[in-house]
C-alpha positions in Angstrom: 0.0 0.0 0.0 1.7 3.1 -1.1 2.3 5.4 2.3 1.7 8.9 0.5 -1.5 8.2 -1.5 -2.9 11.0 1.5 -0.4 13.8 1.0 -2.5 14.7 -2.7 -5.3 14.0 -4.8 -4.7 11.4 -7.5 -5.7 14.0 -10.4 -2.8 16.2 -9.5 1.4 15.6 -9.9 3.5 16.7 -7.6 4.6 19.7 -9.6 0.7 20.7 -8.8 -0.3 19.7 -12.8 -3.0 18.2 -13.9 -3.0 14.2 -14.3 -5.6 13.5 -16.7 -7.9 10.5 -16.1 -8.4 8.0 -18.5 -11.1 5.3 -17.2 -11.4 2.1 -18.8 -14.6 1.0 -19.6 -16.2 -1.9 -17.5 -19.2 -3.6 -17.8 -21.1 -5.1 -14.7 -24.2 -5.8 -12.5 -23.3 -2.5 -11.0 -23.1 -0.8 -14.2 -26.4 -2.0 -16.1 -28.0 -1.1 -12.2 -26.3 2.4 -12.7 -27.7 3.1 -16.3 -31.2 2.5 -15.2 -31.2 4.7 -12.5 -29.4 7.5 -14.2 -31.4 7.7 -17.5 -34.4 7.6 -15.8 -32.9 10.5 -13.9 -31.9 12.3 -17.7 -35.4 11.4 -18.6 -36.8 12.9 -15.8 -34.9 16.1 -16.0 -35.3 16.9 -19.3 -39.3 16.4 -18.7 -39.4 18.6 -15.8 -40.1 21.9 -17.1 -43.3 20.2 -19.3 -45.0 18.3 -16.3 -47.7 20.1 -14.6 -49.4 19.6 -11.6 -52.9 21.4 -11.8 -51.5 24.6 -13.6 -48.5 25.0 -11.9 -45.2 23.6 -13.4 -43.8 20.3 -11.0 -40.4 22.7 -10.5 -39.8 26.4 -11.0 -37.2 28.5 -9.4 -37.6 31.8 -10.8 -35.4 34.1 -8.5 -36.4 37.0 -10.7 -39.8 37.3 -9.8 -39.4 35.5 -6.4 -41.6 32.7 -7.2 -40.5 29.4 -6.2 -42.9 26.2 -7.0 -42.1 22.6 -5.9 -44.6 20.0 -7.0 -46.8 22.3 -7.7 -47.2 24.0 -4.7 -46.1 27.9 -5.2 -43.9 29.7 -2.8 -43.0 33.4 -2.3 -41.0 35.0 -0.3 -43.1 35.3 2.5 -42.9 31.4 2.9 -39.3 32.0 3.2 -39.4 30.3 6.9 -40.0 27.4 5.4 -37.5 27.5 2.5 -35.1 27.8 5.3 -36.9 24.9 7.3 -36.3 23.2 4.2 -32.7 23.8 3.6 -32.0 22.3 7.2 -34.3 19.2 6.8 -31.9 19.2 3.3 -28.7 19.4 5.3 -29.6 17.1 7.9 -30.7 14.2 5.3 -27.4 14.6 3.9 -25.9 14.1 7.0 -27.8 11.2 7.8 -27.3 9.8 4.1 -24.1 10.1 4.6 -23.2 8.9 8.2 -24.8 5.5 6.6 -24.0 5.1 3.2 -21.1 7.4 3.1 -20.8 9.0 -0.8 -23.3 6.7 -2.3 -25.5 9.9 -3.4 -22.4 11.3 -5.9 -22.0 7.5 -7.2 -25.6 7.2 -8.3 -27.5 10.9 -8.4 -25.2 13.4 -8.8 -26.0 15.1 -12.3 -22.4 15.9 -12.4 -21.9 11.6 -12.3 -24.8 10.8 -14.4 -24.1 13.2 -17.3 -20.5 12.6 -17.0 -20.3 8.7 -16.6 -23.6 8.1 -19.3 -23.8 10.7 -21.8 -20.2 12.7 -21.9 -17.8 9.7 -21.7 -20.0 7.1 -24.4 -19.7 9.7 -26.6 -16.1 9.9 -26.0 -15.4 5.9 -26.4 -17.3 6.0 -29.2 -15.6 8.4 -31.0 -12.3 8.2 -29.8 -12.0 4.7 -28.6 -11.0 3.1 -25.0 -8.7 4.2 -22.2 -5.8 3.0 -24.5 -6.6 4.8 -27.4 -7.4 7.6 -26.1 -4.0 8.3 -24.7 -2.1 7.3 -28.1 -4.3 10.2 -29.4 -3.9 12.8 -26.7 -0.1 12.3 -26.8 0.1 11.9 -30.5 0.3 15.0 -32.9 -2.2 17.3 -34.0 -2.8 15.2 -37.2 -6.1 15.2 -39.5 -7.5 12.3 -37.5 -6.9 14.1 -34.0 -8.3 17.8 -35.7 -11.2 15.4 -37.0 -12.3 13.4 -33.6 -11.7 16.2 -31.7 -13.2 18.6 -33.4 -17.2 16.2 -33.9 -16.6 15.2 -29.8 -16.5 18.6 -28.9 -19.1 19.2 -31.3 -21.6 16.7 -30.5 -20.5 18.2 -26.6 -21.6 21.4 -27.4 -24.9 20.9 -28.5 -25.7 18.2 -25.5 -24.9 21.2 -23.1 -27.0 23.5 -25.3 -30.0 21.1 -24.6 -29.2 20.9 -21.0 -28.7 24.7 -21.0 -32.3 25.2 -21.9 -33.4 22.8 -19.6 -31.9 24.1 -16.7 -32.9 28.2 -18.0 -36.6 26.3 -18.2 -36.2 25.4 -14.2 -36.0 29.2 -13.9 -38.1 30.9 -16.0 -40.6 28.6 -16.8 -41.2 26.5 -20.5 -43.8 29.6 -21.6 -40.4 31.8 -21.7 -38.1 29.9 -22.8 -40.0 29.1 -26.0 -40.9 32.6 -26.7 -36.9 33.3 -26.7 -36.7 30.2 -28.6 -38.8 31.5 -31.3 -39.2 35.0 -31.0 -36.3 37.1 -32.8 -33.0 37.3 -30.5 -33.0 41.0 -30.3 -36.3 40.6 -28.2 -34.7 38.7 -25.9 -30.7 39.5 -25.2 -31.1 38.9 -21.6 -32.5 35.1 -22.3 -30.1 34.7 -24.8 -26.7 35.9 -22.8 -28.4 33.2 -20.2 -28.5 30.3 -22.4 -25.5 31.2 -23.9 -23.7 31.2 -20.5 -25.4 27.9 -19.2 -24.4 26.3 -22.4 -20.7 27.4 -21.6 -20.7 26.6 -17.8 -22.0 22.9 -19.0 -19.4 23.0 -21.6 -16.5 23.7 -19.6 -17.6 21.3 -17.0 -17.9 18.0 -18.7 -15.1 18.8 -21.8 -12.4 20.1 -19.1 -13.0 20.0 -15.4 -14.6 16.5 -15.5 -13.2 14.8 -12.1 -12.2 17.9 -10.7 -15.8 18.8 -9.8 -15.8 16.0 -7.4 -12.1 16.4 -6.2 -11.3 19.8 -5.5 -14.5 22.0 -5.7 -17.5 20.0 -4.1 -17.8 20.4 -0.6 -19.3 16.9 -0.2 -16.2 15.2 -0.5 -14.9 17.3 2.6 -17.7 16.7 4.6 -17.6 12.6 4.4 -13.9 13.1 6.3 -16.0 14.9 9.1 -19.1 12.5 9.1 -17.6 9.1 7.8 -16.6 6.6 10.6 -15.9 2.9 10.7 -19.6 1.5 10.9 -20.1 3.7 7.8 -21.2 2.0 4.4 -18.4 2.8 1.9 -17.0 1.1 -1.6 -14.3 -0.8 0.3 -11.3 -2.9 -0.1 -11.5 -6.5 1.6 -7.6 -6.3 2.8 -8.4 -8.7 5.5 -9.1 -11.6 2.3 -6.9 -9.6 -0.1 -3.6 -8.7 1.2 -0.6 -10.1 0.9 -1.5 -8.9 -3.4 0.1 -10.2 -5.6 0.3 -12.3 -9.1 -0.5 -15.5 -8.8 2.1 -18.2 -10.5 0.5 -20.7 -12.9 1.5 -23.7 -11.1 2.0 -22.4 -7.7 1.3 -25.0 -4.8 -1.6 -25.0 -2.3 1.2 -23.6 0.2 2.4 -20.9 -1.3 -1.2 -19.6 -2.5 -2.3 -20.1 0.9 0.6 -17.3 1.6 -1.2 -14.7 -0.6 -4.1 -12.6 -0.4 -7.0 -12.8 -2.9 -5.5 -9.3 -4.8 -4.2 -10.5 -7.7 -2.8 -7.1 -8.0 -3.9 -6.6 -11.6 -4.6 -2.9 -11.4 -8.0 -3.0 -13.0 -9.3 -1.6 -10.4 -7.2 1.9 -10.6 -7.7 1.8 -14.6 -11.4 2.3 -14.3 -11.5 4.1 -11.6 -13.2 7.8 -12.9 -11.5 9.8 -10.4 -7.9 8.0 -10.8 -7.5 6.5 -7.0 -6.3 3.2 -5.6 -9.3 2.1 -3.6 -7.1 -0.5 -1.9 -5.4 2.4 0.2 -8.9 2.8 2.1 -11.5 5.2 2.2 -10.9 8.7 0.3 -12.3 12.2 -0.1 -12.4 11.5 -4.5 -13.8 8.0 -4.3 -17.5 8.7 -5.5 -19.0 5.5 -4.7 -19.5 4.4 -8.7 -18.8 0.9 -7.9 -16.6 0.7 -11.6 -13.8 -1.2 -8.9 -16.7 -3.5 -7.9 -17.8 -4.9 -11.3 -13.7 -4.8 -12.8 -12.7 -6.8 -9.7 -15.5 -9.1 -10.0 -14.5 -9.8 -13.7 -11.4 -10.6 -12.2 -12.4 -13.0 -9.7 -15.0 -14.5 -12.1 -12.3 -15.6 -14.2 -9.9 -16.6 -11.7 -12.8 -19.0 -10.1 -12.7 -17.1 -7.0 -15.6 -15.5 -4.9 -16.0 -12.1 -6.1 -16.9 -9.2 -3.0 -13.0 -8.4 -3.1 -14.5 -4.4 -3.3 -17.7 -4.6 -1.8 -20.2 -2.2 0.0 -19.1 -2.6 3.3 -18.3 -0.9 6.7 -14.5 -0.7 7.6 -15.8 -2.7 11.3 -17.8 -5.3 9.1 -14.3 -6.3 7.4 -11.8 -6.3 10.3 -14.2 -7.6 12.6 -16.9 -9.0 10.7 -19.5 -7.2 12.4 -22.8 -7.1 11.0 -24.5 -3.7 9.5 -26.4 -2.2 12.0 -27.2 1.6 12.8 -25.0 3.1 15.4 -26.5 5.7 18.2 -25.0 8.7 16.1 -26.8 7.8 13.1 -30.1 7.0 15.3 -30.0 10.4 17.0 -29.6 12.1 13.4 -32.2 9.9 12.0 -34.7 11.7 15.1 -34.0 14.3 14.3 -34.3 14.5 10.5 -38.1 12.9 11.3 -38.7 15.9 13.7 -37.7 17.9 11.6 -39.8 16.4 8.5 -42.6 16.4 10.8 -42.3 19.8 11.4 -42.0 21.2 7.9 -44.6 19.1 6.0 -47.1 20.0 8.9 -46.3 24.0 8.2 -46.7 23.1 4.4 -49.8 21.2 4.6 -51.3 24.0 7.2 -50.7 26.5 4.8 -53.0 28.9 4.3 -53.9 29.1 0.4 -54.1 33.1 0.8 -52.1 35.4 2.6 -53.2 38.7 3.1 -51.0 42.2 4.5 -52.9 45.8 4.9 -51.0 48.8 5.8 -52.0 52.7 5.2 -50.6 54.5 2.5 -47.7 56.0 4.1 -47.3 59.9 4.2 -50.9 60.2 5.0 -53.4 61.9 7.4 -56.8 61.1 8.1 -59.7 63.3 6.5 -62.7 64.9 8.1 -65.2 66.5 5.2 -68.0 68.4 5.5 -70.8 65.8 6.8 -67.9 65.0 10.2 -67.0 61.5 8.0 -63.6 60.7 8.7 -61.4 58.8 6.8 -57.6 56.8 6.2 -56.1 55.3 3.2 -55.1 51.8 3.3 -53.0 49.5 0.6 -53.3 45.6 0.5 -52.1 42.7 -0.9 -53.5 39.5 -1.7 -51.1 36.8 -2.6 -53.0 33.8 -4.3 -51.4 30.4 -3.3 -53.5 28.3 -4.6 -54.6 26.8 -8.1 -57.9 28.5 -8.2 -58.9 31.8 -9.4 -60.8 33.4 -6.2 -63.2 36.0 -6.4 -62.9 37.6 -2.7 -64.6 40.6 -1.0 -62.5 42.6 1.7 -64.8 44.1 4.9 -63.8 45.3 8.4 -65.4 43.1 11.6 -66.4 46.8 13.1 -69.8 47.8 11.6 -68.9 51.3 12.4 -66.5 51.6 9.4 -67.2 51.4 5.9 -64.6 50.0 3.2 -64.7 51.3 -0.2 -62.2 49.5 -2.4 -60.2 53.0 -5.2 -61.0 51.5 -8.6 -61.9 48.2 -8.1 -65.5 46.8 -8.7 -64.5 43.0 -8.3 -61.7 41.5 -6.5 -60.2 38.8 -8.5 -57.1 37.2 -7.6 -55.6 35.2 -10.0 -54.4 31.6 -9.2 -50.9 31.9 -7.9 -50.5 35.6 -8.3 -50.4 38.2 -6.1 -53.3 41.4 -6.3 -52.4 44.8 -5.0 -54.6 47.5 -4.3 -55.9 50.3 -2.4 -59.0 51.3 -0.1 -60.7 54.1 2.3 -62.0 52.9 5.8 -64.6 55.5 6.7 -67.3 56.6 9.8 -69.1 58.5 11.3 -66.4 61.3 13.8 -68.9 61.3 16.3 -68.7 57.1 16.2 -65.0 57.1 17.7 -64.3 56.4 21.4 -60.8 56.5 20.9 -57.8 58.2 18.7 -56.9 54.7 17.3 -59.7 52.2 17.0 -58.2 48.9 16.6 -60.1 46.6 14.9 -59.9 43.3 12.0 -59.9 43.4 8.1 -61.4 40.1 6.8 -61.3 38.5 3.5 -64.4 36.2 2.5 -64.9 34.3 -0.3 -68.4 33.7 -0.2 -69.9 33.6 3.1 -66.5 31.8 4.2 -63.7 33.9 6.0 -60.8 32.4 4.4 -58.0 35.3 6.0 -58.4 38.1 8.6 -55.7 40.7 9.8 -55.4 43.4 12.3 -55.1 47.3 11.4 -55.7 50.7 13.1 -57.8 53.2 12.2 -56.2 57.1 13.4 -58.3 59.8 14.2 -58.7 63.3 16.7 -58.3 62.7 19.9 -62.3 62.3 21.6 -63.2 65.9 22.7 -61.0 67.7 20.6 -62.4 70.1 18.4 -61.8 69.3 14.5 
């Protein structure tokens, strides 16, 4: 076992250069597993934007107008409570996720895996061959037949993270959008375009040239499985207890001296298709992304060998030195509580959610009036924000019957189904009708004979007694 595979990441030399990876294709139950679960995942991403749920899209995150929808459900910013509620249930799950099954998420989920391992790299055996090809071309001359593979790979790159590009610019603004800047001319729409342009870029870059590094160097994940990892954690691990002493096995060795060696043949397969470029047989590490490729090459290995295969296995570094079985430990218990309070919590605040909200304020700058026949009144401005699916037709009313409410320009109130409705009123009565200089008092919303939101205001006026 090398004694400095700890001192850097495998990508990089120790001049601090780039070691480019070259994984060898490797076919397995792991793989065919993988490619089911990640094409469904493409599939289902590049659906997204055209699912709806009533007549809400089934994700939106359009920071621009502040209107966030998750299945369906529309959030603004005052529901930002429970988008941060939500970003610590997040957090939490990936603690607990992780304090379990270590980096199985990256391995199997990760966008940045799934496009990388089953769209980008296919592309690039296809075209440019296997992991030995490939680096006769890389280190061979700029010839016609580099110029020519290069030049349709990158191609064929581009235009994959052009359709991802819209894709993700649909998450944000919403399909309706992105086919009007789809269709309509690009001088209508130089904002949209710049934005597709860049995404297509970003995508680009990331899957022609960073590739590994994303999971290496600039994902925090990998950092945080050092903090929460321990030994009862589930990781892609090395059998050294059945595996070491490695080495290759003579063709006519005795029953002694194979009973002096480990199962490790030491063939190196598993470092060749390893996407990140690490020895898993030097123990857990920050880059290894849980893609089981070590699993199925080592289990090729053994398969031909006639030897048991589970050499790299899911397992726990306890369940291999001491052949304990998997079982939760308190830590991962006590994170598991709380991720279900937690849950608990939040889909209880989501469920309990009222389908409109409603805020009145008056206008500010202003007095209150007096005219002629001792009527006194405020200005007020509301807002109605809509979070349901259904149009509502609403009436606004104080609980006092000594004021009046006269909506400025408005003979209905109609608010939209998730929008949000803005407008302004007078609150009058009779001067003689106030005990008090600020009567305090309810404005409710009905729809129909049904209160469906209420809030509480103040209504200024002359002190009682004072002469006006």
């Amino acid at each position: 076992m090398a004694n400095n595979y700890r001192d850097r990441i495998a990508t990089v030399d120790e001049a601090g250069g780039r070691v480019w990876v070259y994984p060898k294709f490797i076919n397995g139950v792991f793989l065919k597993r993988r490619q089911v679960v990640s094409y469904l995942l493409i599939a289902f991403l590049f659906a997204g934007p055209w699912i709806r749920i009533g007549s809400e899209p089934l994700l939106q995150l359009d920071v621009i107008h502040r209107k966030f929808v998750i299945l369906g459900q529309v959030f603004w910013p005052q529901d930002s409570f429970l988008f941060a509620l939500s970003m610590v249930t997040a957090v939490v799950l990936i603690i607990v996720f992780t304090v379990v099954f270590g980096r199985l998420f990256c391995g199997w989920v990760c966008p940045q895996t799934v496009f990388l391992e089953f769209i980008f790299r296919p592309i690039e055996r296809l075209i440019e061959g296997d992991r030995n090809a490939r680096i006769r071309l890389d280190k061979g001359p700029w010839n016609a037949e580099k110029i020519r593979k290069k030049a349709l790979k990158w191609g064929i790159y581009f235009g994959i993270s052009f359709a991802i590009g819209n894709t993700f610019l649909a998450y944000i603004i919403g399909r309706d959008e992105l086919i009007r800047i789809q269709t309509d001319p690009p001088a209508e729409h130089i904002g949209g375009l710049l934005a597709l342009l860049g995404f297509t870029a970003v995508f680009f870059f990331v899957f022609a040239r960073l590739r590994e590094q994303v999971c290496t160097t600039i994902c925090p994940y990998g950092r945080l499985q050092g903090v929460l990892v321990d030994r009862d954690t589930v990781n892609v691990t090395y059998d050294y207890v059945r595996g070491e002493p490695r080495g290759h096995r003579k063709r006519n060795a005795s029953e002694e001296e194979l009973a002096k060696q480990g199962d490790c043949v030491d063939c190196g397969l598993c470092v060749q298709v390893c996407p990140t470029g690490i020895d898993i047989r030097n123990g857990v590490q920050l880059e290894c992304v849980h893609c089981t490729a070590c699993i199925d090459a080592c289990d090729s290995i053994m398969e031909q060998l006639a030897m048991p295969g589970g050499l790299i296995r899911y397992a726990s570094e306890n369940s291999i030195a001491e052949k304990k079985p998997f079982a939760l430990t308190g830590r991962a218990k006590a994170y598991i509580g709380v991720l279900f309070a937690l849950s608990l919590v939040l889909f209880g605040l989501i469920f309990f959610r009222s389908s409109i909200e409603m805020n009145v304020y008056r206008t500010s700058g202003t007095l209150y009036e007096v005219d002629d026949q001792g009527v006194i009144s405020n200005l007020y401005r509301f807002t109605l924000l809509n979070k349901s699916h259904d149009t509502l037709h609403v009436q606004l009313a104080p609980d006092d019957a000594r004021f009046s409410l006269e909506l400025v320009g408005e003979a209905d109130l109609v608010v939209p189904a998730a929008e949000m409705v803005e407008g302004v009123f007078f609150l009058r009565t009779p001067l003689d009708g106030l005990s008090e200089d600020r009567a305090k008092f309810r404005i409710v919303l009905r729809d129909g004979d049904r209160v469906i939101a209420s809030t509480k205001t103040e209504f200024p006026g002359p002190i009682p007694g004072m002469k006006h």
